[in-house]
C-alpha positions as CSV (number, residue, x, y, z in Angstrom):
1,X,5.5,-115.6,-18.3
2,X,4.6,-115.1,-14.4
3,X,4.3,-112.0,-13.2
4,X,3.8,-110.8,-9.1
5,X,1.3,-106.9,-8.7
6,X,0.9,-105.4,-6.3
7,X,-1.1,-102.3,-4.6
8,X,-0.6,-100.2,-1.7
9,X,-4.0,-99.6,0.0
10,X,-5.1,-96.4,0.9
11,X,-6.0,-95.6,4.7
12,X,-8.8,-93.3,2.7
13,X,-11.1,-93.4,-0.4
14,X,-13.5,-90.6,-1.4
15,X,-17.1,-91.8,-1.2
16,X,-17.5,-90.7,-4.4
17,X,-14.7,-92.5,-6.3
18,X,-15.6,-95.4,-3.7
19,X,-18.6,-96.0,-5.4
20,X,-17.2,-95.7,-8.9
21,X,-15.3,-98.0,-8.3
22,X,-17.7,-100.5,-6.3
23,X,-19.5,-100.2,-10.1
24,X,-16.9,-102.4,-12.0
25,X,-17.5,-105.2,-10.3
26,X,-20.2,-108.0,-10.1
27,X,-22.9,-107.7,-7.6
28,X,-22.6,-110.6,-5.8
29,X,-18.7,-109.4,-5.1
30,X,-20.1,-106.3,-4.3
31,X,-22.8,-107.7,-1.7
32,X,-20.0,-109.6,-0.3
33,X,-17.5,-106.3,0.2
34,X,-21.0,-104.8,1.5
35,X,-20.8,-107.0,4.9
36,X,-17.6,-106.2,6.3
37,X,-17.5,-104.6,9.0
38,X,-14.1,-103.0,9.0
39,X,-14.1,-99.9,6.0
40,X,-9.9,-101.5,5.6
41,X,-11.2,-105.0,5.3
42,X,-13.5,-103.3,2.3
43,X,-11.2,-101.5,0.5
44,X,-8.6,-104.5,1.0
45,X,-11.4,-106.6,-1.2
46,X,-12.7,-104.4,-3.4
47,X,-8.7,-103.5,-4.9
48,X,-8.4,-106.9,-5.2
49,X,-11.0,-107.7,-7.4
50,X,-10.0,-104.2,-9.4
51,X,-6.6,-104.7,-9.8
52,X,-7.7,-108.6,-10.9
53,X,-9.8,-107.1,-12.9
54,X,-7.7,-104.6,-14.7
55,X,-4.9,-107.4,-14.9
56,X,-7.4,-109.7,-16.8
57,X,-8.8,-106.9,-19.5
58,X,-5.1,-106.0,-20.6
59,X,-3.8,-109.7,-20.8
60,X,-6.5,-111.7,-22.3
61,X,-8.6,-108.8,-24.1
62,X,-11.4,-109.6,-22.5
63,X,-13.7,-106.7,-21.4
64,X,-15.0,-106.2,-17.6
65,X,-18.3,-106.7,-18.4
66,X,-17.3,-110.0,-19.6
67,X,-15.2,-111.2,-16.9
68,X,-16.7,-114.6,-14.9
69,X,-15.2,-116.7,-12.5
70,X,-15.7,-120.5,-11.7
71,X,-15.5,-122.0,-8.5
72,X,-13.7,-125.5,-7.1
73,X,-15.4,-127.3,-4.3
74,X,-13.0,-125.6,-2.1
75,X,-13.9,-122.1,-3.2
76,X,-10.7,-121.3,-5.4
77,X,-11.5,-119.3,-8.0
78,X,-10.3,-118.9,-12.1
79,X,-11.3,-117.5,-14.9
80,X,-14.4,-119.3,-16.4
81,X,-13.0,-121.2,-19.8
82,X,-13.5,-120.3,-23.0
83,X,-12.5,-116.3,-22.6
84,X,-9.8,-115.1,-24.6
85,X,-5.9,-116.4,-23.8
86,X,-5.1,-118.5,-21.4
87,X,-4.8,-116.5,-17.8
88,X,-3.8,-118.5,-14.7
89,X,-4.4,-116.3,-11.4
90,X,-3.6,-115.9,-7.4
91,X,-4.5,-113.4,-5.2
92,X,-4.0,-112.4,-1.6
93,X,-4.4,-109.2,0.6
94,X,-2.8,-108.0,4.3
95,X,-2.2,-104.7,6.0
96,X,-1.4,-102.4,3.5
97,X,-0.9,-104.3,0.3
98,X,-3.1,-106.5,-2.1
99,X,-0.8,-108.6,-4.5
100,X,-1.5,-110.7,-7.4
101,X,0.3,-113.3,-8.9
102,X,-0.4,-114.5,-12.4
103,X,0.6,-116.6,-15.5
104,X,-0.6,-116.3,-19.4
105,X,-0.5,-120.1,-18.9
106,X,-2.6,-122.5,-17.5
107,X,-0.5,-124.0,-14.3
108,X,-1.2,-123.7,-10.6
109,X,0.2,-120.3,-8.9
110,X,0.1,-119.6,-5.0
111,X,1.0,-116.4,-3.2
112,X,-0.3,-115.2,0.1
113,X,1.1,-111.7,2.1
114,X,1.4,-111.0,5.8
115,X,1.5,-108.3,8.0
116,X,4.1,-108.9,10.4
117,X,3.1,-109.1,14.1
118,X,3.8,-110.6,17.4
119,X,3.4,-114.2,16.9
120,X,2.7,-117.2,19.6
121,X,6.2,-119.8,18.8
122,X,2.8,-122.4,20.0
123,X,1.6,-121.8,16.3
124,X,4.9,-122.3,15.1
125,X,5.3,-126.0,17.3
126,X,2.1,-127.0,16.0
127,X,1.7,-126.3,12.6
128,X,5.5,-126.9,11.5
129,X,7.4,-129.3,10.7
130,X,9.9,-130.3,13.7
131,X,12.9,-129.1,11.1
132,X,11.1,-126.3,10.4
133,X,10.2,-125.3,14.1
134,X,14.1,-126.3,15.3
135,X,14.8,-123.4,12.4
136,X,12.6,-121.3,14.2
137,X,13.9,-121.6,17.4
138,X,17.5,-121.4,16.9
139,X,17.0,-118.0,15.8
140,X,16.2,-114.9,17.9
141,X,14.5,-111.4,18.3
142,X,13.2,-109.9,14.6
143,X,15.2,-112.2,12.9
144,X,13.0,-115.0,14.1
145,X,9.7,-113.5,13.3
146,X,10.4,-112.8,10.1
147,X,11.5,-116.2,9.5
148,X,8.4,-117.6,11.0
149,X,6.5,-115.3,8.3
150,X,8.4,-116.7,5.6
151,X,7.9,-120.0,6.5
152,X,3.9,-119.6,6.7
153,X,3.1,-117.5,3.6
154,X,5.4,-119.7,1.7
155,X,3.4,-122.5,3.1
156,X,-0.1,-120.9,2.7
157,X,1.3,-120.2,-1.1
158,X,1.6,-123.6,-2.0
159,X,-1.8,-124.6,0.1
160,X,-3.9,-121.6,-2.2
161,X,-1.7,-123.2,-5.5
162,X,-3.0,-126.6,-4.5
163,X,-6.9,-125.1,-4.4
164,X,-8.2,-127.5,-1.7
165,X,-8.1,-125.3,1.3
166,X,-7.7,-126.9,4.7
167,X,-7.4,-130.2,3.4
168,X,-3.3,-129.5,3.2
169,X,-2.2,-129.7,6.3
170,X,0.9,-127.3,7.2
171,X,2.5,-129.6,8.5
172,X,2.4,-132.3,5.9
173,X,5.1,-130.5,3.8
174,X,8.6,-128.6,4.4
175,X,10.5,-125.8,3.8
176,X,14.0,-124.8,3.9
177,X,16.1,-121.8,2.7
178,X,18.2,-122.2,-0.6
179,X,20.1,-118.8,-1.5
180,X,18.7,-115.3,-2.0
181,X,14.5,-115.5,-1.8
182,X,14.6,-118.8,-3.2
183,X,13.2,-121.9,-0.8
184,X,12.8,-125.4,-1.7
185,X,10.0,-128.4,-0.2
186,X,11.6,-131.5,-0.9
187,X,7.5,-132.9,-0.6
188,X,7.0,-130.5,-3.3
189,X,9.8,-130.4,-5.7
190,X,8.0,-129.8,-8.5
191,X,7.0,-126.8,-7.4
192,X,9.3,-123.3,-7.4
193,X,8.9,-121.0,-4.1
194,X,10.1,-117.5,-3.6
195,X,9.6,-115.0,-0.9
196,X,10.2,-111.4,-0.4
197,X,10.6,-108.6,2.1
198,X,7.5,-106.1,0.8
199,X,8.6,-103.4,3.6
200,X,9.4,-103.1,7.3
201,X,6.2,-104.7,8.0
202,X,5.1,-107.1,5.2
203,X,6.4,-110.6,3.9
204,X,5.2,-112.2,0.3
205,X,5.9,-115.3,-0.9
206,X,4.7,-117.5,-4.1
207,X,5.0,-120.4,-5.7
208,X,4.5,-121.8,-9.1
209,X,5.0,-125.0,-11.1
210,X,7.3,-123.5,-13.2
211,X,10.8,-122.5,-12.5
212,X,9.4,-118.6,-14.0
213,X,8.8,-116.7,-10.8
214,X,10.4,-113.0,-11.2
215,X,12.9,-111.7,-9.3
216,X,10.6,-108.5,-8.7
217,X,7.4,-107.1,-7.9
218,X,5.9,-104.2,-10.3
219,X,4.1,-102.0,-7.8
220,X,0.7,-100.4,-9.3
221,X,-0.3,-97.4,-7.7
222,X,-4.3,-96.8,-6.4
223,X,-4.2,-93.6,-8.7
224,X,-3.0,-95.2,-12.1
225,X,-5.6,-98.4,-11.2
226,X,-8.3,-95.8,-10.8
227,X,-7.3,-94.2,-13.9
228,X,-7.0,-97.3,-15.8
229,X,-10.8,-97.9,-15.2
230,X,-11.3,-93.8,-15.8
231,X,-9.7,-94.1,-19.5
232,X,-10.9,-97.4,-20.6
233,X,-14.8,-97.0,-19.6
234,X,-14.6,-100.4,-18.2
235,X,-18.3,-101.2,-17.2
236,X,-19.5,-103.6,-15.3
């Protein structure tokens, strides 16, 4: 089973409750949310990690204070081995939404969100492929830029799936539209992609070795994440 989260993030969080909830996690998570500059970056960050968090605890049973994460060379992170079921993870933040993808098996899982905004068609000559950008071009007005945001969180899913950061270049793989929110990369075949329209202003997409990805995203709200951490004492 793969299932896509996702949070809408607040513009504001009491101090108070911000600090609660800056409790649950590890320090050196904590230290890290501690050096942005930007109080949205922050609070972008630290609902990720929660809403991992709390997505962890009620899938595999294991407790917060017993959460750990293992690193790849190129920084990906997964749960460390050898704590309760098996729990395959993805997660990506923009604007006003954190979203998580995730799997109760192990296989690799990419999603990435974007907040849509004015975008240079250079980006889109140079880090497409020439099908991809003749797409682009033959298209016009909003239309256009929202295909140009599908095409690069769909790519930037499959590049976080993969785990080896900038080594993928965007251009070494292609994407074309199937039928509803399904896309398919001939360089990738065995891999499933899907992307959706969040709102007016946000695109998701994700990816997945399995042919599992949902037709829907369950929305979690900041108030029943805060809660969840409320009721269940989850320490840290």
């Amino acid at each position: 089973m793969t299932e896509i989260v996702s949070l809408r993030v607040p513009e504001f969080i009491d101090s108070d409750c911000y600090s609660l909830l800056l409790s649950k996690i590890s320090k050196e998570k904590n230290a890290r949310i501690g050096r942005y500059k930007r109080i949205s970056d922050a609070y972008r960050s630290l609902l990720g990690e929660l809403l991992l968090r709390a997505t962890i605890c009620d899938y595999t049973g294991i407790s917060n204070d017993d959460i750990s994460f293992v690193y790849n060379n190129y920084g990906k992170p997964s749960l460390a081995k050898g704590k309760g079921s098996p729990f395959s993870f993805n997660l990506s933040h923009s604007g006003n939404w954190v979203v998580l993808i995730y799997s109760d098996k192990h296989l690799a899982l990419g999603i990435d969100v974007e907040e849509i905004k004015p975008m240079d068609m250079g980006i889109a000559e140079r880090f497409f492929c020439p099908q991809e950008y003749i797409d682009l071009i033959a298209k016009q007005g909003e239309e256009q830029l929202e295909y140009f945001y599908r095409l690069w969180t769909l790519k930037e899913s499959y590049v976080k799936a993969l785990g080896k950061g900038l080594s993928i270049p965007l251009d070494g793989f292609s994407l074309s539209h199937q039928s509803g929110d399904v896309w398919f990369s001939p360089e990738a075949s065995n891999f499933h992609f899907k992307s959706f329209r969040m709102d007016e202003q946000h695109i998701i997409s994700a990816c997945s070795e399995l042919d599992d990805l949902p037709n829907n995203i369950r929305e979690i709200s900041f108030v029943d994440l805060c809660h969840y951490f409320e009721e269940n004492n989850c320490g840290k």
